[in-house]
FISEMAR-531002 format. One record per residue (C-alpha): x, y, z. Coordinates in steps of 0.02 Angstrom, whole numbers, plus 50000, padded with zeros to 5 digits. Layout:
BEGIN
<<X Y Z>>
...
END
This chain:
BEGIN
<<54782 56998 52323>>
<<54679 56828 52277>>
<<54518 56953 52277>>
<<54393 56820 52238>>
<<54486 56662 52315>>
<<54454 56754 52464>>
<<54396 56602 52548>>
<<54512 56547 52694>>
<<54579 56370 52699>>
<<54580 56307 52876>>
<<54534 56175 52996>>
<<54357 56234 53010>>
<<54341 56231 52829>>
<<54415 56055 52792>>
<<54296 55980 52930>>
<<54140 56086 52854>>
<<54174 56015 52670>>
<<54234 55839 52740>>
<<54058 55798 52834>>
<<53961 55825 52672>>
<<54081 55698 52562>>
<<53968 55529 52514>>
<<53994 55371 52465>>
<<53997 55399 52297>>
<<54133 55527 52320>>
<<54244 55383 52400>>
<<54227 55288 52234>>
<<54243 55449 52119>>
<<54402 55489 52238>>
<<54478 55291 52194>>
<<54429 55302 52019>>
<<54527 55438 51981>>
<<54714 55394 52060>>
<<54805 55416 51905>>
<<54746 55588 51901>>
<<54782 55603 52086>>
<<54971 55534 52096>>
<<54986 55635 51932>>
<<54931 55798 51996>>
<<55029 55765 52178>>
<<55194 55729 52078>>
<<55213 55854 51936>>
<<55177 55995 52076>>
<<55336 56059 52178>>
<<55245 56101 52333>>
<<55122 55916 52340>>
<<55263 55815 52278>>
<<55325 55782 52481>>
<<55145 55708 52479>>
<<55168 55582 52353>>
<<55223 55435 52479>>
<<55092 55483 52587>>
<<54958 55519 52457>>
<<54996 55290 52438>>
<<54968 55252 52594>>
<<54786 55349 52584>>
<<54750 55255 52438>>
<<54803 55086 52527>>
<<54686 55134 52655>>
<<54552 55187 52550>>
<<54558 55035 52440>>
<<54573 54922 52613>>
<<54421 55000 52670>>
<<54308 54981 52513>>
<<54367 54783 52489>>
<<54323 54760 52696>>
<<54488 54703 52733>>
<<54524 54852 52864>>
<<54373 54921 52926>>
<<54436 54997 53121>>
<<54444 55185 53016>>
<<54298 55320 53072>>
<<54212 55378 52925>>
<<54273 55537 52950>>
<<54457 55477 52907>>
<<54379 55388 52739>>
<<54284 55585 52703>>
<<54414 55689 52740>>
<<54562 55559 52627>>
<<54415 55566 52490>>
<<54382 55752 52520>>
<<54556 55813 52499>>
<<54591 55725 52347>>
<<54442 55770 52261>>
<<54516 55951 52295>>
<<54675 55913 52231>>
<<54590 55861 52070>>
<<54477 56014 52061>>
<<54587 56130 51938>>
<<54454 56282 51991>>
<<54437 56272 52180>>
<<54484 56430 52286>>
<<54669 56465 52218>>
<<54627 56391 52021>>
<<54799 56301 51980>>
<<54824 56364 51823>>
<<54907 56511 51924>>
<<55078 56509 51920>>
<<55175 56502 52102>>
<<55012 56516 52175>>
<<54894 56383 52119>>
<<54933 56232 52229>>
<<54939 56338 52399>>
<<54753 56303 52425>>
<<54802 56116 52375>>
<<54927 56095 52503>>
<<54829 56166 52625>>
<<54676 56057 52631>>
<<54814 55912 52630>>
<<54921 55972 52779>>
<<54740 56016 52880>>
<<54664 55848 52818>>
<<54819 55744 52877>>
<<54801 55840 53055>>
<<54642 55749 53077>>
<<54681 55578 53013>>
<<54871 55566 53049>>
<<54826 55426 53210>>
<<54738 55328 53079>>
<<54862 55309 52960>>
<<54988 55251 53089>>
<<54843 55117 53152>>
<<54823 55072 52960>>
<<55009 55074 52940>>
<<55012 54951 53088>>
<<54878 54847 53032>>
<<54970 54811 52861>>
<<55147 54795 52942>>
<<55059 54641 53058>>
<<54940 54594 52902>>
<<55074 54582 52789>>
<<55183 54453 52915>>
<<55051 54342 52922>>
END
């Protein structure tokens, strides 16, 4: 059916395209937030995402100002690497597709959170006692 977007989204995937994210995609990922929230929220199947898609931004922004620094790099990749997808309007499933164009979207998400859903409960943690103090 997808003919082209042939390309499977799945764990081994996510973790292939998440090891070659940079620093520089880290900042290009926190740069663009607006566009980010924006895309997660006016989409039906991302919008369940939207508080979560905060608390990856608090972690990211933590994490570049050194205030919370106990996150693996690979948490920081894959949080940079999946919205950098989100953003890309031509990745495997281009979104312009009605009913079908946020399926690849929510996919790299839902893998992506699989990996890094221990650190966001630390981070979550961290702020909770952070905040009290």
């Amino acid at each position: 059916m997808f003919g082209k977007w042939k390309k499977e989204i799945d764990e081994d995937f996510v973790k292939t395209e998440v090891t070659k994210i940079k620093d520089e995609d880290v900042t290009i990922a926190m740069d663009s937030r607006e566009e980010v929230d924006e895309k997660i929220n006016n989409s039906g199947l991302l919008k369940k995402y939207s508080e979560l898609g905060k608390v990856m931004y608090g972690m990211l922004k933590d994490y570049r100002k050194g205030v919370y620094t106990k996150v693996p790099w690979f948490t920081i990749a894959t949080i940079a690497f999946a919205f950098l997808y989100i953003l890309n309007p031509l990745d495997i499933i281009p979104d312009f597709i009605p009913g079908l164009g946020y399926i690849d979207d929510l996919g790299v998400l839902t893998f992506g959170l699989r990996f890094i859903e221990s650190d966001l409960h630390n981070y979550l943690d961290w702020k909770l006692e952070h905040q009290e103090a």
